[in-house]
C-alpha positions as CSV (number, residue, x, y, z in Angstrom):
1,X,-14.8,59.1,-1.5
2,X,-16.4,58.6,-4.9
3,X,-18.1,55.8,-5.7
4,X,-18.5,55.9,-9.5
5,X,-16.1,53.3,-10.6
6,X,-15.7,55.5,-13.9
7,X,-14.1,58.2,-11.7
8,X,-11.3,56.4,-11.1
9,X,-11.1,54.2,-14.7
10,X,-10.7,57.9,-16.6
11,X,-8.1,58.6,-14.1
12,X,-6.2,55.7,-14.7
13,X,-6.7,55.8,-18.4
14,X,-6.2,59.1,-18.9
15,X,-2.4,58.5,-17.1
16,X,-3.3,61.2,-13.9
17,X,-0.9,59.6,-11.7
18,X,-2.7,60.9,-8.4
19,X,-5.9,59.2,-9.7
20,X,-3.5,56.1,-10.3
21,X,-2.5,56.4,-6.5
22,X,-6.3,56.8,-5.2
23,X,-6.5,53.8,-7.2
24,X,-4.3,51.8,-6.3
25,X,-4.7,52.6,-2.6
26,X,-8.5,51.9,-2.8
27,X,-8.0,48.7,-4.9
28,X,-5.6,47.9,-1.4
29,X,-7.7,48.4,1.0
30,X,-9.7,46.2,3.0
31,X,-12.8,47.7,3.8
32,X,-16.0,46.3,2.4
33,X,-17.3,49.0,0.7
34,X,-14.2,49.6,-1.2
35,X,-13.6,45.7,-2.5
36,X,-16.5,46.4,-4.3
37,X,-16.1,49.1,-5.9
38,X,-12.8,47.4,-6.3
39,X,-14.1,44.7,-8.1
40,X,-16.1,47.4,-10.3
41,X,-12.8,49.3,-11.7
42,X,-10.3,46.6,-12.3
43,X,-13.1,44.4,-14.1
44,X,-13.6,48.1,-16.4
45,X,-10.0,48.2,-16.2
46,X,-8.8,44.8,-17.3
47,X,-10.1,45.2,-21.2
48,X,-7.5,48.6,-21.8
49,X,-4.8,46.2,-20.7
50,X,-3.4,45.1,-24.1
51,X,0.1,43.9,-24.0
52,X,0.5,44.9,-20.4
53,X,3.3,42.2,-18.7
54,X,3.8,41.8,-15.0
55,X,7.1,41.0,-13.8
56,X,8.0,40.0,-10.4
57,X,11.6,40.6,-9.1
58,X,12.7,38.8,-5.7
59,X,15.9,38.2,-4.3
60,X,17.9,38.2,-1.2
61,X,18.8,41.9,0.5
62,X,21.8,42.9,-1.3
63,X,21.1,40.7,-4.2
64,X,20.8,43.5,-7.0
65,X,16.8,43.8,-7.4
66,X,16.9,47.7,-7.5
67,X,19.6,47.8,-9.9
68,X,18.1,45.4,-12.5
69,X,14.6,47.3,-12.1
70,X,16.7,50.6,-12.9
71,X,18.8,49.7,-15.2
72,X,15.8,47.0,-17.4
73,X,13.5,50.0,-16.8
74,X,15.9,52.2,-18.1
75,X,16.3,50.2,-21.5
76,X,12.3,49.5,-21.6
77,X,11.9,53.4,-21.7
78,X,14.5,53.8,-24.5
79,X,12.5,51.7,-26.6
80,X,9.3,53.7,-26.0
81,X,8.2,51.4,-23.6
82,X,6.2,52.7,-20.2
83,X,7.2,51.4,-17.3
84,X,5.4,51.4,-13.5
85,X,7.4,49.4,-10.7
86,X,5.2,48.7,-7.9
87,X,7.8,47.9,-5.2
88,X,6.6,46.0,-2.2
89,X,8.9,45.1,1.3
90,X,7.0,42.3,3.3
91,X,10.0,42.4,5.8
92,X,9.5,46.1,6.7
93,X,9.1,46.2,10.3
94,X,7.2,49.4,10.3
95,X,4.0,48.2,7.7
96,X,4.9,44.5,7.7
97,X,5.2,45.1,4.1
98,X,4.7,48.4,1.9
């Protein structure tokens, strides 16, 4: 594992999307050594943020949450928008959440 937090900020930034997924699965994990570096990357990260909005969708299974995120996504996009959905299942009974 590399432990240069700029490793993984040039990654990000530079939109590699496997670099955004060893990101975003160190950033998750709970081992010591990686909340630190943690720390390190989304504090470097946080300044390139700009405009970025977070949106969370919830709803009932069955309520429409995939749809909307497809279909807003999809409109978002047309616009020259980017989009990342980060979707997340804390009733999965295999992870207890993904």
């Amino acid at each position: 594992m590399k432990t240069d937090p700029a490793y993984y900020l040039n990654g990000v930034l530079e939109q590699n999307r496997v670099m955004l997924s060893r990101t975003i699965t160190l950033i998750e994990s709970s081992l010591p050594a990686h909340q630190e570096l943690a720390g390190n990357i989304i504090d470097q990260l946080l300044p390139h943020t700009g405009k970025a909005v977070r949106l969370g969708i919830t709803g009932v299974p069955g309520a429409g949450k995939s749809t909307f995120i497809d279909s807003f996504g999809s409109l978002l996009t047309e616009r020259g928008h980017r989009v990342a959905v980060l979707a997340i299942d804390p009733s999965s009974a295999r992870s207890g959440g993904s």
